[in-house]
N, C-alpha and C positions, 0 to 999 in steps of 0.2 A: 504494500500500500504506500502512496509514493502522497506527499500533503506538499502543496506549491499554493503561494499566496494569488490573491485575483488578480493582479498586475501580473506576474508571469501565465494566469491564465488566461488573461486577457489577448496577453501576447504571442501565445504557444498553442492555441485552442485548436488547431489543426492538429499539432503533434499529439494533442493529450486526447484527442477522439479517439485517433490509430491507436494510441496505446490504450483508452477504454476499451474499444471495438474489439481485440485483440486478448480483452480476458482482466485484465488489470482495472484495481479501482484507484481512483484517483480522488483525492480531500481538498477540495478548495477552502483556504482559509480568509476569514478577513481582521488583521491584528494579532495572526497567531491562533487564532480562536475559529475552530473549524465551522464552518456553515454549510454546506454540500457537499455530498460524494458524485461523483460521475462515473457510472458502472453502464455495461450495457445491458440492452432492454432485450428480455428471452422472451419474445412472442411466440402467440397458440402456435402447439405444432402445426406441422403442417398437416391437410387433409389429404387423404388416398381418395384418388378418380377413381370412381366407377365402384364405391363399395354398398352402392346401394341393388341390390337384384328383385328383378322383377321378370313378370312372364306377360307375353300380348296374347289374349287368346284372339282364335282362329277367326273371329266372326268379328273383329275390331270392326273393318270398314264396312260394315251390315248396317242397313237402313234401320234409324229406330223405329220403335211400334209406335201406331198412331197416338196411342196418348200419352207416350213422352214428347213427340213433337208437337201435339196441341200446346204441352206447357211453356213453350217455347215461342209461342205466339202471342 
């Protein structure tokens, strides 16, 4: 854990992403006196395509029956 004041984070705020980004936490002080970590952010895993299954039956593109398509009206 690496503690640098705002003025070199001010300055350095490029380097100090890379090195959050990269696993490292890093303490921004102000007066010595810590006020924020800068660690990186572990977002949701990620999702698996296609983990959803389903089946189409045979008769999908079949004409509805008359009184599903009256509702429809």
């Amino acid at each position: 854990m690496t503690t640098v004041n705002v003025q070199e984070a001010k300055t350095h705020l490029s380097a100090l992403i890379a090195r959050a980004e990269a696993g490292e936490e890093i303490i921004i002080a102000r007066a010595g006196r810590p006020i924020l970590k800068l660690v990186p952010i572990s977002g949701p895993p990620r999702r698996k395509f296609g983990g959803m299954t389903f089946q189409v039956p045979d008769d999908f593109d079949a004409p509805l029956p008359e009184e599903d398509l009256a509702a429809w009206e």
